[in-house]
Structure formats: C-alpha cells, structure tokens
LONUMAR-167405 format. One record per residue (C-alpha): residue in three letters; chain; y, x, z. Coordinates in Angstrom, 2 decimals. Layout:
BEGIN
{type ALA | mol A | north Y | east X | up Z} $
...
! end
This chain:
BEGIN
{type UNK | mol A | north 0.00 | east 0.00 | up 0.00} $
{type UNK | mol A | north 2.53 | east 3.00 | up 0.86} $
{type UNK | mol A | north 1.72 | east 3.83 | up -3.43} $
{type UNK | mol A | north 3.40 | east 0.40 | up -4.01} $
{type UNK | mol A | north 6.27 | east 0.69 | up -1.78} $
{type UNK | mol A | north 7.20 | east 4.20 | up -3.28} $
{type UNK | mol A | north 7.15 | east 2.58 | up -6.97} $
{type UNK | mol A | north 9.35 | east -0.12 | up -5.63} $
{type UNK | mol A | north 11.58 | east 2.17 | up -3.83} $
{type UNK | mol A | north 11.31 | east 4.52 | up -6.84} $
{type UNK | mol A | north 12.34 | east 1.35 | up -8.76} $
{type UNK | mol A | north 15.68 | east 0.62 | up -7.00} $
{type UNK | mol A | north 16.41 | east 4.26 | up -6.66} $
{type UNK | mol A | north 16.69 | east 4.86 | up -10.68} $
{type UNK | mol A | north 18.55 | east 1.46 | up -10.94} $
{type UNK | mol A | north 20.87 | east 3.74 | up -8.47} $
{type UNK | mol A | north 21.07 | east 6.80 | up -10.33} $
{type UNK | mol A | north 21.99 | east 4.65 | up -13.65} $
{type UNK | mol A | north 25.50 | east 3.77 | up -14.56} $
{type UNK | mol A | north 26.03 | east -0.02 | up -13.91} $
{type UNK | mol A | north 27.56 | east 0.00 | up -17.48} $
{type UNK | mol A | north 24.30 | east 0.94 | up -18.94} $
{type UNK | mol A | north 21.90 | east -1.30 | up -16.75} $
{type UNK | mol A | north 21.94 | east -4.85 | up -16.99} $
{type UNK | mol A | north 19.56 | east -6.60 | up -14.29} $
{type UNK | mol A | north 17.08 | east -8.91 | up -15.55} $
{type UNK | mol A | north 16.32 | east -11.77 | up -12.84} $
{type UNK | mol A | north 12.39 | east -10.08 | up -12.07} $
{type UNK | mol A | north 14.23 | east -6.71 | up -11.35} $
{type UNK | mol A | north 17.04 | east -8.07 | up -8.85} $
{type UNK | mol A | north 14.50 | east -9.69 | up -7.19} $
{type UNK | mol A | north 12.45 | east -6.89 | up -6.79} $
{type UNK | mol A | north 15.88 | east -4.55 | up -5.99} $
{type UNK | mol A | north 17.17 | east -7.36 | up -3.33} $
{type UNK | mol A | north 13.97 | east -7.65 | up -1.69} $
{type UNK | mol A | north 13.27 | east -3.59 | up -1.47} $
{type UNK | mol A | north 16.78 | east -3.49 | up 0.07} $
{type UNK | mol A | north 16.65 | east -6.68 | up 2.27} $
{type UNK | mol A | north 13.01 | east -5.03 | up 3.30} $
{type UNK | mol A | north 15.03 | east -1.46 | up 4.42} $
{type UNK | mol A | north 17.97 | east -3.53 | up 5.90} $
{type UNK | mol A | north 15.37 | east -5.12 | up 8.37} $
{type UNK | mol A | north 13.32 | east -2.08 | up 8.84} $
{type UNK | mol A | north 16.15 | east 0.06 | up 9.92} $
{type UNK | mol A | north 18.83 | east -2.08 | up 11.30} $
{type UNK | mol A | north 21.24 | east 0.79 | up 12.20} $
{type UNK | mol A | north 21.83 | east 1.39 | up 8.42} $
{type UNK | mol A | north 21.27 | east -2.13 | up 7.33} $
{type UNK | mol A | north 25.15 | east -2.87 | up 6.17} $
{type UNK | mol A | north 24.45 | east 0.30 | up 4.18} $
{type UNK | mol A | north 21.76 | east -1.48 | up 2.60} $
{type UNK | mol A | north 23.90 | east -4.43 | up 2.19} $
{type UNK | mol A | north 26.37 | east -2.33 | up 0.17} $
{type UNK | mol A | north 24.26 | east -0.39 | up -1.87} $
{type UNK | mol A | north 23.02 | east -3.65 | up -3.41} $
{type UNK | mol A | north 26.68 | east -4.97 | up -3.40} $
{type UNK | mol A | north 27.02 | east -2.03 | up -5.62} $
{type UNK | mol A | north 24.21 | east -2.25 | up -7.77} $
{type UNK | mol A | north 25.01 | east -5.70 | up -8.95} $
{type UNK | mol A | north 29.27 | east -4.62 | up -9.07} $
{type UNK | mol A | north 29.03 | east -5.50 | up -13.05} $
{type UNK | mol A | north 27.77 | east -8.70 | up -13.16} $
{type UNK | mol A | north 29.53 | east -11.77 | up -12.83} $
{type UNK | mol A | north 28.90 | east -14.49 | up -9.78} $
{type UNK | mol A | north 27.76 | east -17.09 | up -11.65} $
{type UNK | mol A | north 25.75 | east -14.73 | up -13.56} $
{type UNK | mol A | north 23.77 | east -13.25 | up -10.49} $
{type UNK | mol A | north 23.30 | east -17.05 | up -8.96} $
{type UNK | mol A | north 22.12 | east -18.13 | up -12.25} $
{type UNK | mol A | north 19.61 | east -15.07 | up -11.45} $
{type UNK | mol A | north 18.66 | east -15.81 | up -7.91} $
{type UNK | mol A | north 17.91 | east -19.25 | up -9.02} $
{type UNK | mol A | north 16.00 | east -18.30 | up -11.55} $
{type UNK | mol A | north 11.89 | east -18.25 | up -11.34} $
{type UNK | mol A | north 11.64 | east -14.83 | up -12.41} $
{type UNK | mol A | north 13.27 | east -14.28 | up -9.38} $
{type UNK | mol A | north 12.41 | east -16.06 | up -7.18} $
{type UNK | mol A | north 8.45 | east -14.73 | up -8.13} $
{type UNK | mol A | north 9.69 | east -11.11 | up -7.86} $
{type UNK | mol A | north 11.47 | east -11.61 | up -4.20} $
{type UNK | mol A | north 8.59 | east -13.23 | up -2.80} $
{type UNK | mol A | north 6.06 | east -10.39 | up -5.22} $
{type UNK | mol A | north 7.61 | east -7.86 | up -3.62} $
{type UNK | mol A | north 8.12 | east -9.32 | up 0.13} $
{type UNK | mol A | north 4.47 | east -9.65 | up 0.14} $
{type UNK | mol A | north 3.79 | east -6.59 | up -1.02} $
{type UNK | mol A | north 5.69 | east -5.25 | up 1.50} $
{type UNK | mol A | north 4.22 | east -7.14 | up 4.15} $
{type UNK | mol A | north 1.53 | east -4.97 | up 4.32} $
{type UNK | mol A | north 3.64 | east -1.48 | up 4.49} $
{type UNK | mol A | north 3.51 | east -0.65 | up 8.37} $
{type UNK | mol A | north 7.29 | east 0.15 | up 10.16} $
{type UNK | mol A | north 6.26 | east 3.45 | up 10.74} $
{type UNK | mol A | north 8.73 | east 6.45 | up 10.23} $
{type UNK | mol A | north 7.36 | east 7.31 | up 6.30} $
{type UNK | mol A | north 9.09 | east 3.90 | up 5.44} $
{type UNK | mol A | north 11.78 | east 4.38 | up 6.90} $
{type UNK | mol A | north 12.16 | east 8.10 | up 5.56} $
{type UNK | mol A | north 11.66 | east 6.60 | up 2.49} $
{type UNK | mol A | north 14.42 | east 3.64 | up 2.98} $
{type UNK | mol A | north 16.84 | east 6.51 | up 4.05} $
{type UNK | mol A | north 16.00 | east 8.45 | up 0.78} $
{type UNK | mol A | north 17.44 | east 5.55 | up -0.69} $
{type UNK | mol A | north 20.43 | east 5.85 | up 0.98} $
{type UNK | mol A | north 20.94 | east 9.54 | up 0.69} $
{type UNK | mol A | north 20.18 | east 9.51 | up -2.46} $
{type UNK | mol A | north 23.07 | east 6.57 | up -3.56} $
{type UNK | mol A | north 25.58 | east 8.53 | up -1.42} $
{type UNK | mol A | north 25.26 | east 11.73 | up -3.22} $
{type UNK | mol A | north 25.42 | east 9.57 | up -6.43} $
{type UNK | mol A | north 28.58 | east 7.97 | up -5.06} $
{type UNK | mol A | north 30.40 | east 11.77 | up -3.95} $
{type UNK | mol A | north 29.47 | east 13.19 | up -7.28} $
{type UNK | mol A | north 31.02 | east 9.72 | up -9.15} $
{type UNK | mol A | north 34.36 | east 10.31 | up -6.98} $
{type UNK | mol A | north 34.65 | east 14.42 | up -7.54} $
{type UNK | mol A | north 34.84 | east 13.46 | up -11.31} $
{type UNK | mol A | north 37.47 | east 11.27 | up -11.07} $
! end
C-alpha cells in the first residue's frame, strides 16, 4: 500500500513542479490531488494550512465555476473517494508523513526558485 501512496504523492508532486499555465486539471486528477493533500492535511495537522495552500495554488489558473463544475463532476467524485480508500490503508506512521513533508519541501523550493526569477 505505501507503493500506491508514493505514486499518488509522486502524482501531486509533478502537478507541483509543472507551470499552472501548462497543466490543466482534468476532474479524475483534482480529485486524486485534493484527496492526497486533504489526506497530508489530516495526517500532519501542524502543516495542514500548508497543505491547504499548496492546493490553493495548484488550482490558481482555473476559474471557480470551472473547479465546482469539477468537484461535481463523477470523475471526481470516483477519484476522491479512489484515492481516500486507497489511502485508508497507508498507516500514520512517520514514512507518510516524511513523504507528505516531501511534498511540501519540495513546492517551497519550487515557489523560492519562481520568486528569484522574477
């Protein structure tokens, strides 16, 4: 189960690493992205605004009524609860949470490098 959490996280880190202008979220991959992040935001509630942003960021591009059309969608909806389930079964032991921190390491040194080239 920790090989499936490490895609997912792997997932939602290389939706991180991509420009927002060049990635346009399909319904099955917010779901999966929301529910990886809502999953770290729980597991680690000292960093869970961060989590909060980071997806705040992710989805920056897109339009409200785009992303509730999204959420609302079945694609979605079957993702979210795909991955939730998934995830379930991943025990709240420190590798998850090393790995939910990667995450967040990994968007913040995204994020310095974006504002030292501007």
């Amino acid at each position: 189960m920790r090989h499936y959490f490490a895609i997912g996280l792997g997932t939602a880190m290389a939706l991180a690493q991509s420009s927002p202008s060049n990635v346009h979220l399909d319904p099955e991959a917010l779901g999966r992205m929301e529910g990886i992040l809502a999953f770290c935001a729980k597991l680690d509630p000292q960093a869970a605004e961060q989590y909060r942003e980071r997806s705040r960021q992710l989805v920056r591009d897109e339009t409200d009524a785009a992303l509730d059309g999204m959420r609302k969608s079945k694609q979605y909806q079957d993702a979210f609860e795909s991955i939730n389930g998934q995830l379930a079964a991943v025990p709240a032991d420190e590798g998850a949470t090393k790995s939910c921190r990667a995450f967040l390491t990994l968007s913040d040194k995204r994020q310095l490098s974006q504002n030292a080239g501007q």
